[in-house]
Structure formats: structure tokens, C-alpha cells
N, C-alpha and C positions, 0 to 999 in steps of 0.2 A: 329949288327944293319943293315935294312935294308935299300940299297939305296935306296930311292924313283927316281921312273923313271921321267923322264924327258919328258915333252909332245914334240910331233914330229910337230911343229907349220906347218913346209914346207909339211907335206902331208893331216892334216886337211883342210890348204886352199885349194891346189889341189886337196882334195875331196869334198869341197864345188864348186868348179869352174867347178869341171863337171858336179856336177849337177845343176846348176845354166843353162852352155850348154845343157843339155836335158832338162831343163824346158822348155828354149828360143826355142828349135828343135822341140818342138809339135807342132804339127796342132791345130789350133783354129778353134771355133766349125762354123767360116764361111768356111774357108776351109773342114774342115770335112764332114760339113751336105751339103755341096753345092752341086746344083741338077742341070743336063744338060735339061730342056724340052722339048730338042725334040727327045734324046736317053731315055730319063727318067732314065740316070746312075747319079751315084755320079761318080766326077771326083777322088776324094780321092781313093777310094777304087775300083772303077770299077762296082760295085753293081749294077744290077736294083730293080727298086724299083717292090713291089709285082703285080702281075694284079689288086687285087682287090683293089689296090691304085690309079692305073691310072688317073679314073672319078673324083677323087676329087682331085687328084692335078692339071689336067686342069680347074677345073673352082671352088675348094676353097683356100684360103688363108691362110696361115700358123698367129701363134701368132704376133710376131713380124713386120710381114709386115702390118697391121693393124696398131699396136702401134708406128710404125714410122711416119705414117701420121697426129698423132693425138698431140694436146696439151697436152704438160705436159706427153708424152707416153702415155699418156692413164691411168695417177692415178687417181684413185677414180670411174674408169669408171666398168660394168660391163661384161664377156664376157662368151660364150658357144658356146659349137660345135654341130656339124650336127647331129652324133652317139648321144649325149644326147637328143636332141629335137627327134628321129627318136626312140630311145629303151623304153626310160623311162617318162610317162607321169606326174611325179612330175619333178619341175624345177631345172635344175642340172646349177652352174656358177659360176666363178671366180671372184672377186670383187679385180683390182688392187690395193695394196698399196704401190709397191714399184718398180722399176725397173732400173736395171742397163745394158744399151748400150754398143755393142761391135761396137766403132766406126772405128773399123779397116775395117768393113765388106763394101761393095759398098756401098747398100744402106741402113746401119742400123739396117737389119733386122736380124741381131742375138742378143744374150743377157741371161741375165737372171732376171727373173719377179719373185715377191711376191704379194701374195695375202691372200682372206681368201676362202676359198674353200664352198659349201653351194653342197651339192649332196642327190639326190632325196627327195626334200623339209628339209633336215637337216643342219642346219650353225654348222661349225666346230667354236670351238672357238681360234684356236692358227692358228696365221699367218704361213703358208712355202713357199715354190717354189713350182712357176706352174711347174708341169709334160708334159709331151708331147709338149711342144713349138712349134716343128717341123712339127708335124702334121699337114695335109691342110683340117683340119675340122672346125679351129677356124671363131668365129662370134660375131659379138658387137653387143649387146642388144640395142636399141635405148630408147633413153631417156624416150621417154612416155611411153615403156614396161616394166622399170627399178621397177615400183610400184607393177605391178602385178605380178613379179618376186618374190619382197620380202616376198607380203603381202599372199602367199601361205601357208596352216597352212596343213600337214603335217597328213594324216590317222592313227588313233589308230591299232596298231599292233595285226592282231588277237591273240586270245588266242590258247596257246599249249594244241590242242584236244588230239595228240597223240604223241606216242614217241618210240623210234626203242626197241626192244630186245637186252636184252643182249648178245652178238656173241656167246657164248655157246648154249643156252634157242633158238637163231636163226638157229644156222644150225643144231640140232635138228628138230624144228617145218620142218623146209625146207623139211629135210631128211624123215620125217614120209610124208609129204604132198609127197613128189616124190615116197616113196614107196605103199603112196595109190592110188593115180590117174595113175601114170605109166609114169609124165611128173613133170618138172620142175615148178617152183609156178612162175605166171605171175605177182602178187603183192607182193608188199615188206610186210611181216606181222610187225603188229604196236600194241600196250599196249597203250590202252585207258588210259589220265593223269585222269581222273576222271569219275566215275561211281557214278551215280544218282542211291540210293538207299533209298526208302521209309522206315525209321527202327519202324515199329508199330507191335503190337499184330500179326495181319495177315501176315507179313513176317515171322515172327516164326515160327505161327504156320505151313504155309505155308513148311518150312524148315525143321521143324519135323517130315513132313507126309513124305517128301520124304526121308526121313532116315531110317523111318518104313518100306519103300516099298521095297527099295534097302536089307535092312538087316532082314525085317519079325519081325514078333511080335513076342512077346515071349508066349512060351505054358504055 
């Protein structure tokens, strides 16, 4: 028969307790994401931030530091950044539903936010977390834009004119166009999804004659 072992109770704890101490040892994400302005380093890490960050961290606002001034954080309220309003002229925005405060941080402005996501006039339907928090591109919709925001109905998706070659069938066509012109193809070659063909009488016959031409009559 075999003894059954015996659990080691004293080094389970002690491996719960360490890790309980490296939980407690990380940095929180106000320590981590915290930003010097006028080194533009994070203290954490020493990092600076990119150049082509600079201009918007001096004069935009990150998530958070918005939602700390606001009632209630800012649920139920609408929000979007610079790069949406500046790329894409369908309306891209966050619509708060939920938001939990890191009141460790000075002034409140870390965290994490839920919402429902709505990007280039399409509303997602399942609630997550906001992405980018940190970014100083964030911006509150004002109340009386909040309508025209919603009430955007969204362009019919063209239809699929064309469609790529099969990578065999492609680097063939390529390979014969480089060996007739003497150069490389400047457009990607593309397979019409539909071909408008008139099927009467006169296509036929049409299609006959050049069968004839090609192959000659018979004697």
C-alpha cells in the first residue's frame, strides 16, 4: 500500500507569502506611467517620451485627468481623442459606463474605465476597457454635440469590384509582364469579382466567328 504524502502546509504558506510580497512590490500604474514635464521622462523607467508626442502632452489631457473633475467620473458621459477627430471623418467615441479610481495616485488621475466603444460610425455592442488611458489626446464631447455624435448613420460599404490572384496565377502574370516590358509591374494585377456579360444570339455567334478565324474553316 501506498503512503499517501503528506502536504508540506509550512512551504505553501511561504509560497503564498512571497508572492503576496511581489504583488505588494509592484509599481502602480501611477508610479509607472508617471511623467516629469519638463524632462518629458517617466520617473519609473527613465524613458522619454517620443518627439512626436511632445505637442500633445503640453497642451492635451490624458483620460483620467478629465474624469477626475467630473461628476460621478464622468459615467454615462461621452469622450474622443484628437487622432479620431484629425484621421477619420466618421465619428469615433467612448461612452463611459463604469469606472474604477486609483485613489493612491495625487490627483486621482489613474484608473481603470469601461465603456462601450462606437469607431468610425459603428457601436460595438459588448462593454470593455478603455485602451490608451494614458494618452494625451483624450477630449469630452460636450453635451449639445453628444446628439450629433450618436445620430451619424454610417456609409454603405462599397462592393468587392475586385480581388487579388492566386500567389501562383500572380507571380507568374508578374514574371511574364517583367519579361515583356523589361521592368518590374507598377500595379498590383487584380481578377474582376464580376463580369457583365450580355448572353444572346449575337455573343455566340459572335464567339463562333472568332473560333473560325483562329482555327479556319474546314475545306
Amino acid at each position: 500500500m501506498v503512503k499517501k504524502r503528506q502536504p508540506r502546509l509550512i512551504a505553501e504558506m511561504a509560497r503564498k507569502i512571497r508572492a503576496y510580497r511581489e504583488l505588494k512590490s509592484r509599481p502602480r500604474e501611477s508610479q509607472k506611467y508617471a511623467l516629469d514635464y519638463e524632462t518629458l521622462r517617466r520617473p519609473h523607467t527613465g524613458k522619454m517620451l517620443p518627439v512626436l508626442a511632445w505637442q500633445d502632452v503640453r497642451r492635451e489631457t490624458r483620460l483620467f485627468s478629465l474624469l477626475a473633475g467630473m461628476r460621478m467620473f464622468g459615467v454615462g458621459r461621452m469622450f474622443t481623442r484628437k487622432s479620431w477627430l484629425e484621421q477619420d471623418p466618421e465619428p469615433g467615441y467612448w461612452q463611459i459606463t463604469k469606472v474604477k479610481v486609483d485613489y493612491t495616485a495625487e490627483n486621482m488621475d489613474h484608473g481603470k474605465a469601461w465603456g462601450i466603444l462606437t469607431q468610425k460610425g459603428k457601436q460595438e455592442s459588448e462593454v470593455k476597457e478603455v485602451d490608451k488611458a494614458i494618452y494625451h489626446d483624450w477630449r469630452l464631447i460636450p453635451k449639445h454635440m453628444e446628439q450629433q455624435f450618436k445620430e451619424f448613420k454610417p456609409l454603405p460599404e462599397p462592393p468587392v469590384r475586385y480581388v487579388p490572384y492566386p500567389p501562383l496565377l500572380r507571380a507568374m502574370m508578374l514574371a511574364q509582364f517583367k519579361k515583356a516590358h523589361g521592368s518590374a509591374a507598377t500595379e498590383e494585377p487584380a481578377l474582376p469579382s464580376r463580369r457583365d456579360v450580355l448572353l444572346n444570339k449575337d455573343y455566340f455567334r459572335e464567339q463562333e466567328k472568332a473560333a473560325q478565324r483562329k482555327e479556319g474553316t474546314p475545306v
